[in-house]
C-alpha positions in Angstrom: 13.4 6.3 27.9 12.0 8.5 25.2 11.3 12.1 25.3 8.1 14.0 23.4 8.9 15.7 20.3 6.6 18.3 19.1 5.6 18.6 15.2 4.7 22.0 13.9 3.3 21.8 10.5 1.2 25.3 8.8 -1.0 22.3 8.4 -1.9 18.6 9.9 -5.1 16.5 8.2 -5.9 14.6 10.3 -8.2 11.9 8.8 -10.2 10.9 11.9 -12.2 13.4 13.3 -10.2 15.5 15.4 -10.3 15.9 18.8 -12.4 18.2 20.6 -11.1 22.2 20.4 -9.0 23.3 23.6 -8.1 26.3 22.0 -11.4 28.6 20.7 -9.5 30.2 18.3 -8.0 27.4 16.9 -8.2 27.4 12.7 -9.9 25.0 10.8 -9.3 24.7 6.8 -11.7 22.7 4.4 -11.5 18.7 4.9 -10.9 19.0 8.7 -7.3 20.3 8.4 -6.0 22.4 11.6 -3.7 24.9 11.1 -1.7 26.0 14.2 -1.3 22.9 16.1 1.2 20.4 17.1 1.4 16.9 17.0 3.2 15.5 20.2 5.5 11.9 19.4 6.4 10.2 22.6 8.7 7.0 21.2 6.2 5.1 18.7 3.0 7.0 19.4 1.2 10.1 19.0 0.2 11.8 22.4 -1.5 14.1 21.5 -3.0 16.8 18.8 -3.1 20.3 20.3 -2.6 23.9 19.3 0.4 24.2 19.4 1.0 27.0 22.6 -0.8 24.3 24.5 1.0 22.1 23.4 4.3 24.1 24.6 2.8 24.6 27.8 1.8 21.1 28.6 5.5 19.5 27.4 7.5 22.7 28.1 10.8 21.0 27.7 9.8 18.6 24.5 11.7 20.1 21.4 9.5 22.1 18.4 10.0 20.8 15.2 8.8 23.3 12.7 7.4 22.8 9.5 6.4 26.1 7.8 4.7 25.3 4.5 4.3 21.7 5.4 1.1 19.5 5.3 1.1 16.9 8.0 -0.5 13.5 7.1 -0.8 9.9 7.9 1.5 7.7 6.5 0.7 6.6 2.8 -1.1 2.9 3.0 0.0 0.9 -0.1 -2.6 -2.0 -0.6 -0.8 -3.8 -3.0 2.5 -4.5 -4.6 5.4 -7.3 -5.8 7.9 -5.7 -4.5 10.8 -7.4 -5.7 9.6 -6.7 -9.1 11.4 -3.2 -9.0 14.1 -6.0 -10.5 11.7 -6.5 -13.7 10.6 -2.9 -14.3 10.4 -2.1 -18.1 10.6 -5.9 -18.8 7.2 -6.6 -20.2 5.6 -2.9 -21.6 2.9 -2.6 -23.9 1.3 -6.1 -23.5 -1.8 -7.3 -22.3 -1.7 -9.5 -19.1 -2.0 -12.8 -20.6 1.3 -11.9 -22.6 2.6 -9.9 -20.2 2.6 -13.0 -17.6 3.5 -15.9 -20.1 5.7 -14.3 -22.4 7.9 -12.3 -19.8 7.2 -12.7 -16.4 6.5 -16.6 -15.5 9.3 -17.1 -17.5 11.7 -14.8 -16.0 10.8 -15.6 -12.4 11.2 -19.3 -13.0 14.8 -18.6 -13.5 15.6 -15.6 -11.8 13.7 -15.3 -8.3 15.2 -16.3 -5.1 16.1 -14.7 -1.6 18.7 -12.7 -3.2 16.4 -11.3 -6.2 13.8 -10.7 -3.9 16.1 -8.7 -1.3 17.5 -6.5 -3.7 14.4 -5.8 -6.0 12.7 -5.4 -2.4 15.0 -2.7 -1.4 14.8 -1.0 -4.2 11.3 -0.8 -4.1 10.8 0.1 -0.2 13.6 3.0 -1.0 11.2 4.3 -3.7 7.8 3.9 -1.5 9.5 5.8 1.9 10.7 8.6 -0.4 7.1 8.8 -1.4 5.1 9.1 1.9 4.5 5.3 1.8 4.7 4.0 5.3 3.0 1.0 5.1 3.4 -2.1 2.5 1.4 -4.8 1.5 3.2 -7.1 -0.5 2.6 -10.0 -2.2 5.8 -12.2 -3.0 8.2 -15.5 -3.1 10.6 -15.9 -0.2 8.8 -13.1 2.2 11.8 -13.4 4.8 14.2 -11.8 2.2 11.7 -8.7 1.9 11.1 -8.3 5.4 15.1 -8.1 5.7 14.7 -5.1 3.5 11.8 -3.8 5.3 13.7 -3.7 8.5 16.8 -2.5 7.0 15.1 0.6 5.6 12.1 1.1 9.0 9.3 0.7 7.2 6.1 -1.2 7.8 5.1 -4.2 5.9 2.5 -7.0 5.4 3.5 -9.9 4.0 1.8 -12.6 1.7 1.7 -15.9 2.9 1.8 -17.2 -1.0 -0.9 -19.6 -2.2 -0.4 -21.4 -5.8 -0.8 -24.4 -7.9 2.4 -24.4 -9.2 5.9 -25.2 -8.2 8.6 -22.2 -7.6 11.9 -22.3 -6.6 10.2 -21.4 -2.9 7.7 -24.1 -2.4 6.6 -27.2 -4.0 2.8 -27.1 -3.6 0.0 -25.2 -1.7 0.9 -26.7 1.3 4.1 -26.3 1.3 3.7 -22.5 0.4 1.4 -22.4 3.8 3.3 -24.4 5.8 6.8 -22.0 5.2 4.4 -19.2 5.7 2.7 -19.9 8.5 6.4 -20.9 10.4 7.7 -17.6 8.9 4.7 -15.8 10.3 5.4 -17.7 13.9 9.1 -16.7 13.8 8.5 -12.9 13.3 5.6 -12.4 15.8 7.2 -10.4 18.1 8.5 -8.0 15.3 6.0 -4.8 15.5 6.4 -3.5 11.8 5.8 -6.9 10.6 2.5 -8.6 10.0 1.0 -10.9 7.5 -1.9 -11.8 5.3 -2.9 -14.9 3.3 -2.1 -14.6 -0.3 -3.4 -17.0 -2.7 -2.5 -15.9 -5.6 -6.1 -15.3 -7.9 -8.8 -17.6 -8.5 -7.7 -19.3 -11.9 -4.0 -20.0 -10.3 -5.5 -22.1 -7.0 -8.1 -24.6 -7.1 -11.0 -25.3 -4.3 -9.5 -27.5 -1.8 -6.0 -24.7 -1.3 -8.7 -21.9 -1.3 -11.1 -23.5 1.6 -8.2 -24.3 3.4 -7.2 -20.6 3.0 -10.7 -19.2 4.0 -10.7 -21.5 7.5 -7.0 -20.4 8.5 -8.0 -16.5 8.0 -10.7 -17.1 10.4 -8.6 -18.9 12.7 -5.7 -16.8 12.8 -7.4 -13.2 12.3 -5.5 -12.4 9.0 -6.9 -11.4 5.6 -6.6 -12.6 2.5 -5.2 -10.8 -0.1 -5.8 -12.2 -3.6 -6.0 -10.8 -7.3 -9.4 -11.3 -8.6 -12.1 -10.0 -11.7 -8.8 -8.5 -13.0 -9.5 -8.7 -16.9 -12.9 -10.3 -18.7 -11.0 -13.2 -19.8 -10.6 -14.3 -16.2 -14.2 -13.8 -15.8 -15.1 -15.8 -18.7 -12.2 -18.5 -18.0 -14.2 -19.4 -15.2 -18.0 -19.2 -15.9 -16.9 -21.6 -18.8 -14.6 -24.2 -15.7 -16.9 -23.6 -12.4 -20.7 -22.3 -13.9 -20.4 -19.1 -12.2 -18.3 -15.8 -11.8 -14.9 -15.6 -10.0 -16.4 -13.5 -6.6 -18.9 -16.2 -6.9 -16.8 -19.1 -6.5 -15.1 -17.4 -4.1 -17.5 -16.7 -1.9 -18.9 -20.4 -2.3 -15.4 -21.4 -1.1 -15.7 -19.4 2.3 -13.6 -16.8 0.9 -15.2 -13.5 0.4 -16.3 -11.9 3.7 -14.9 -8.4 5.5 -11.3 -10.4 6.0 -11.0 -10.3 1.9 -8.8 -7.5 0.1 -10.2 -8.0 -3.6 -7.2 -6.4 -5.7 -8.1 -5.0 -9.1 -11.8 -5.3 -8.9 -12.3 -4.1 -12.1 -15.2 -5.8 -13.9 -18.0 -6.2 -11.4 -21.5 -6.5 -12.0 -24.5 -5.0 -9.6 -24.4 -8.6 -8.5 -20.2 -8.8 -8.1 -20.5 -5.3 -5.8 -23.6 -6.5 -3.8 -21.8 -9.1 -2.5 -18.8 -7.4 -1.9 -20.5 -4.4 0.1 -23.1 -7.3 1.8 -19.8 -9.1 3.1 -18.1 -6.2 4.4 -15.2 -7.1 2.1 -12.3 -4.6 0.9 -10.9 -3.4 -2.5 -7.2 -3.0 -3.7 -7.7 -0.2 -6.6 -4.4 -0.5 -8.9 -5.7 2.9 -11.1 -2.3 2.6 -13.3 -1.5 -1.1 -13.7 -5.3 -1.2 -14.6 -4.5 1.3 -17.2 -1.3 0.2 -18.5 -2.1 -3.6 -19.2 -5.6 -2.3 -20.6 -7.5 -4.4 -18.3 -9.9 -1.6 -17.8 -11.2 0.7 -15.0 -12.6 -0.2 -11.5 -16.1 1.3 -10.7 -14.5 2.7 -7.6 -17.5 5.9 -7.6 -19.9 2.8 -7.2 -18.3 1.2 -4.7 -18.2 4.1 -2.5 -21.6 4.8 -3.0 -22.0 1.3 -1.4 -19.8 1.7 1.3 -17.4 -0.2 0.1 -13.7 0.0 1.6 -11.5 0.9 -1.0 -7.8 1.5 -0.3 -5.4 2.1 -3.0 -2.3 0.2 -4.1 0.8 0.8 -6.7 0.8 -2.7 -7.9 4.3 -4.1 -9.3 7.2 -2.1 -10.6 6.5 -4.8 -14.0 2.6 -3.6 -14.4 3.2 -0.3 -13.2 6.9 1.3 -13.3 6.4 3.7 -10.3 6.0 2.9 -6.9 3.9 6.3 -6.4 1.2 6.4 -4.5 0.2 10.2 -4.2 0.5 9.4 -8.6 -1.8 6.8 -8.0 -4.2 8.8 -5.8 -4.5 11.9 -8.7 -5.3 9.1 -10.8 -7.8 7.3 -9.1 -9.6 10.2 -8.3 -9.7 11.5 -11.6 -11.4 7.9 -13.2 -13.9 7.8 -10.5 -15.1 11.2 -12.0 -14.4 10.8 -15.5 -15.7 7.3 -15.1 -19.0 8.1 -13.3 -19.8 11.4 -14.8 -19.5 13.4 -11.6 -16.9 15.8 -10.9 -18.2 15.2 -7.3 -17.0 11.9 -7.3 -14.0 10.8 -4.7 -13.0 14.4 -3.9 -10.0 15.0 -2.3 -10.6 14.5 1.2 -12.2 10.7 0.4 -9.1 10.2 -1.7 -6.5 10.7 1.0 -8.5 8.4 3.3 -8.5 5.5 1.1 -4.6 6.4 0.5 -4.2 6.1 4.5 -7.1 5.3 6.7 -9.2 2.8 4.4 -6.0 0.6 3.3 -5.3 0.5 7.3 -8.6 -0.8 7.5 -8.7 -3.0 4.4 -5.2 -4.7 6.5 -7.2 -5.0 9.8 -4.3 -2.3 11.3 -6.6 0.6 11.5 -6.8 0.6 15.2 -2.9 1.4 15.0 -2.4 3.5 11.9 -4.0 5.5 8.9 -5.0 8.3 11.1 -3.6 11.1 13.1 -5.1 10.3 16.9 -3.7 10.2 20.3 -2.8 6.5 21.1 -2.0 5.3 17.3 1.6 4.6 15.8 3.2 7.5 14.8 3.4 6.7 11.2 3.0 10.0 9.6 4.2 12.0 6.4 4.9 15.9 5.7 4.7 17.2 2.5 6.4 20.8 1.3 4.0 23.1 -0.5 6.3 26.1 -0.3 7.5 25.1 -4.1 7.0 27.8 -6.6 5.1 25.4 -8.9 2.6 24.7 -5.9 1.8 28.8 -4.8 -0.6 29.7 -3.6 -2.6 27.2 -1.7 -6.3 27.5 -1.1 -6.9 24.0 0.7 -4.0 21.9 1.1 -6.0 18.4 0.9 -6.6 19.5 -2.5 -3.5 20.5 -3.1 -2.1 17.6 -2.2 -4.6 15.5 -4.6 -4.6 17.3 -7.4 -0.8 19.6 -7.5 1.7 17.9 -5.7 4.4 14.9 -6.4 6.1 12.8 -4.7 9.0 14.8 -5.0 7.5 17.5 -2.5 7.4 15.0 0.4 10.1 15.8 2.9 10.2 13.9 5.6 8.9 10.5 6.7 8.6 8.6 10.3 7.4 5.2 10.8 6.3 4.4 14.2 8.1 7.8 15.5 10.9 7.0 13.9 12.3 9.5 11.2 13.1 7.6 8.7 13.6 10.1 5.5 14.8 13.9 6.5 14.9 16.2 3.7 14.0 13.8 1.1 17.0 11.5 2.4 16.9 8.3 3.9 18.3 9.3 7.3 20.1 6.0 8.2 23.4 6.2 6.7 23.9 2.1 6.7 20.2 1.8 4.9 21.3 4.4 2.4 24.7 2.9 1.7 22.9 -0.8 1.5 20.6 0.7 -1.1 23.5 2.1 -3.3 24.9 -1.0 -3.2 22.2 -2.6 -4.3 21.9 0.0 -7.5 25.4 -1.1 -8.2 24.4 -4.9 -8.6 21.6 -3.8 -11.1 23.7 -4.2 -13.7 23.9 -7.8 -13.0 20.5 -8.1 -13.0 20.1 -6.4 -16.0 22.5 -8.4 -17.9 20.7 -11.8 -16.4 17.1 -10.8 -17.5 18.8 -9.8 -21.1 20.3 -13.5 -21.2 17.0 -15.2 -20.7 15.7 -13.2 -23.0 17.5 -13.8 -25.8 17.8 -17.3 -24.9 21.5 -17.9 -23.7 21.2 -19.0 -20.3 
């Protein structure tokens, strides 16, 4: 049997409206935060959100856990990633994607990726994201049973890609066999609450028609997205005007694809057309700010797409594209495009940029019901972040704050579905942290492996 707990941040933001006052002299800052109340944790859930003496009254013999300084949140909602790539970071810098893929990264996974990559790269990269408020993973990756081994090792939540290409890999043979392992993966880990899955195919010009149709009629069957790179770079767009006679959103939606189950990742060139569709369909975007800025492949209209009411959650991308698995980095920076983009310093304030960070990926998975927000019945996946720092003094509106001053190395404590995972910027399960300093050790093999192909030895 579990016992409530009682969270006393200076500060919660709740997301979703809060509840109505119980307390008339409860404080209210900018953006909906609440200042002087509690959140109540009862096993995985959230009770309740009250001041905090009625709190105390109402659960007099729960334990207080105060948090002076502290800004409570939602857990962090990561909308896209490769996980296991944490194993290839720094491998490919400073090219464009076409290089970047065929010079370095196809050829490295062909001979490097298996269960045992993808575990330790996985772990890695799931240590990095929970000691950045990340609470929630959507990953797209070969051999999904070896991450979720990570993901349960370290207690954090994950969606996994049921993989969709043309080509062979040393997981799968063809699309079908890429479904079919899964789909029985999927089956097997039903009954595992952090664990859910989406339908991955890859991006339009790496699966044809038939795989994609196939795709589209399963995700209505089975009440999972699909998750799949797509308008990424002009070349792509061009690629298939020139094969298919129309635009990749296009084909996609001709296939049965695009519709409010789709997570478009990238999204960067659209036409009026491209986001008409996308807001007509109730479908969802992945915005990768820095990957899109690192591999030049431009920057997403994301001020347009919210002025459509367009879901746009925002993801790290992988450790390759990227190098940082930061997604309070990714947040300054997708807030600061949308205005320097658009020409509107008005553009994705702070309070819309921590809802796509938390509420809008939730919603973009199909998991908002159960996370993204702070409210009475959902998971208590939740984040606090310490603005006590000298660097961060004084703070006028902590949302803003949090946007625009503070780094991930000011979050200080993590819990996934009540559970508290990272205390004091520490993984708090000694056998998690132990497995991930083992897994630093065996770097080095890596390292030397990736050097090897490289240079053409092995």
């Amino acid at each position: 049997m579990s016992s409530p707990v009682l969270l006393a941040p200076q500060w919660i933001a709740p997301v979703a409206p809060p509840p109505a006052p119980a307390d008339p002299l409860r404080s209210a800052a900018p953006h909906g935060v609440l200042s002087g109340h509690a959140v109540v944790i009862d096993g995985d859930r959230i009770t309740a959100l009250l001041p905090l003496a009625h709190a105390q009254q109402r659960y007099p013999q729960a334990p207080t856990i105060p948090l002076p300084g502290h800004l409570l949140t939602p857990g962090f909602v990561n909308l896209h990633t490769h996980a296991a790539m944490a194993l290839l970071r720094g491998v490919g810098d400073d090219l464009p994607l076409h290089r970047w893929l065929h010079e370095r990264i196809w050829p490295l996974e062909s001979r490097l990726v298996g269960a045992p990559f993808v575990h330790d790269g996985a772990l890695l990269a799931f240590h990095e994201m929970l000691l950045g408020g990340i609470t929630c993973v959507n990953d797209m990756y070969f051999f999904p049973e070896a991450a979720i081994d990570a993901a349960l090792l370290l207690g954090i939540r994950s969606v996994h890609g049921i993989i969709v290409i043309d080509f062979p890999s040393a997981y799968a043979s063809d699309p079908g066999d890429y479904l079919r392992k899964g789909l029985e993966l999927r089956d097997r880990m039903r009954d595992e609450p952090l664990v859910s899955f989406c339908l991955a195919p890859h991006a339009p010009y790496t699966v044809a028609d038939e795989p994609l149709r196939r795709v589209a009629t399963l995700s209505r069957e089975l009440g999972v997205p699909i998750h799949i790179h797509v308008h990424e770079t002009r070349e792509e767009i061009e690629r298939s005007v020139s094969q298919h006679g129309m635009r990749p959103l296009e084909r996609l939606a001709a296939l049965g694809i695009v519709g409010p189950e789709l997570i478009a990742v990238h999204a960067v060139h659209l036409s009026d057309s491209d986001l008409r569709l996308l807001a007509d369909s109730g479908a969802s975007v992945a915005h990768c700010p820095r990957s899109n800025l690192k591999l030049a492949s431009g920057i997403a209209p994301t001020a347009r797409m919210h002025q459509l009411g367009i879901t746009v959650g925002i993801g790290t991308d992988g450790s390759a594209s990227n190098n940082r698995l930061d997604l309070l980095g990714e947040a300054r920076s997708a807030a600061l495009l949308a205005k320097g983009g658009s020409g509107s310093a008005e553009a994705w304030p702070a309070a819309r940029t921590l809802r796509a960070m938390t509420l809008d990926g939730a919603r973009a998975l199909g998991l908002d019901a159960h996370i993204g927000s702070i409210e009475a019945g959902k998971q208590a996946d939740l984040v606090a972040i310490d603005m006590s720092a000298a660097e961060l003094a004084p703070v006028f509106d902590p949302v803003s704050h949090l946007i625009y001053s503070c780094g991930r190395e000011h979050i200080a404590h993590v819990w996934v579905a009540g559970r508290h995972v990272v205390q004091k910027r520490q993984i708090a399960d000694p056998t998690a942290g132990l497995r991930v300093r083992e897994v630093v050790a065996r770097t080095a093999v890596w390292h030397n492996r990736v050097g090897e192909i490289l240079s053409g030895q092995a």
